[in-house]
N, C-alpha and C positions, 0 to 999 in steps of 0.2 A: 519483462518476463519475471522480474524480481519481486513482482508483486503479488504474482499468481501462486499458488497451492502446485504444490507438488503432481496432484493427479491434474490439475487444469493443462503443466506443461505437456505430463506424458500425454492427453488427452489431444493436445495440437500437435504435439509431435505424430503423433498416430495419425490423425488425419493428413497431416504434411505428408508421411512417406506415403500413404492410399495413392492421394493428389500427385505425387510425381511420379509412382508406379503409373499412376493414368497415361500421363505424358508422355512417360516412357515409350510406353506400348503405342503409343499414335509416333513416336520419333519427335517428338518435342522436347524432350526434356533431354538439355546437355550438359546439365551439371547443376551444383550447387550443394555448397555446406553452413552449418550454421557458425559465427560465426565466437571465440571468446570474446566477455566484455572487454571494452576499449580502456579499462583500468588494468589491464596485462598488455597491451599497446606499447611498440619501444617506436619510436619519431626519432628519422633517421634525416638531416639537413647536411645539404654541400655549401658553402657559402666560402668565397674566394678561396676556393681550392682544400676549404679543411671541412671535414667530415664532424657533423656533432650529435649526437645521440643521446634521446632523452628519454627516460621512461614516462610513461603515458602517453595518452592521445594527443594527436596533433591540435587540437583546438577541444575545449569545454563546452560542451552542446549538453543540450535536455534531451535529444534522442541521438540515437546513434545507431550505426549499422549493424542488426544484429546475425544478418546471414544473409545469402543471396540463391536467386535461381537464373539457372539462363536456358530461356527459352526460345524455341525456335517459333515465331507467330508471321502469320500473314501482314497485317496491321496493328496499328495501337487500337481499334474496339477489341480485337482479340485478345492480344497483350492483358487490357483493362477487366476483359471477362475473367481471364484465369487470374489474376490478382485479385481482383474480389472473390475468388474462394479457396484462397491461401487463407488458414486458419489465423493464423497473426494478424489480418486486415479485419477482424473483430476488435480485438483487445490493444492494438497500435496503429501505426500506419505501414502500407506497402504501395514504395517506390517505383514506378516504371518508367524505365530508361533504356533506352534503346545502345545498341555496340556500333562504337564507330568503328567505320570501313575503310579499309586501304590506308592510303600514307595521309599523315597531315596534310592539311591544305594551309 
């Protein structure tokens, strides 16, 4: 996103809230925000009972999470359809992961 022009953001943002008003209205769409970069990140570790906390991200990556949607789909080809018209699957990549159920296994 940091790379983009200021109207290119507003320009995806705009089409982002169109695209989740869509979902909305079919009862798809259950949420999601964008998220700050992962250089405001505090990483929070337990390790033999003491708590440590460090500013920044948990690991050094070239891409990073920048927001999420969660959506309600049939399958992952439908899942895959509305991810390819999330406006960011132009300009980066969009993740599709499905929500685990019930208790650990």
């Amino acid at each position: 996103m940091d790379k983009l022009s200021l109207t290119e953001r507003q320009q995806i943002y705009a089409e982002t809230v169109k695209l989740s008003d869509e979902l909305t209205s079919r009862g798809q769409y259950l949420g999601g925000f964008p998220l700050q970069p992962s250089s405001s990140a505090t990483s929070v570790r337990v390790r033999d009972g003491k708590r440590l906390v460090t500013d920044g991200p948990f690991a050094e990556a070239r891409e990073q999470l920048g927001g999420y949607m969660l959506i309600d789909v049939k399958n992952l080809d439908e899942a895959i359809t509305i991810a390819a018209r999330i406006p960011l699957a132009r300009t980066s990549t969009v993740e599709v992961r499905p929500v685990r159920d019930g208790q650990p296994t």
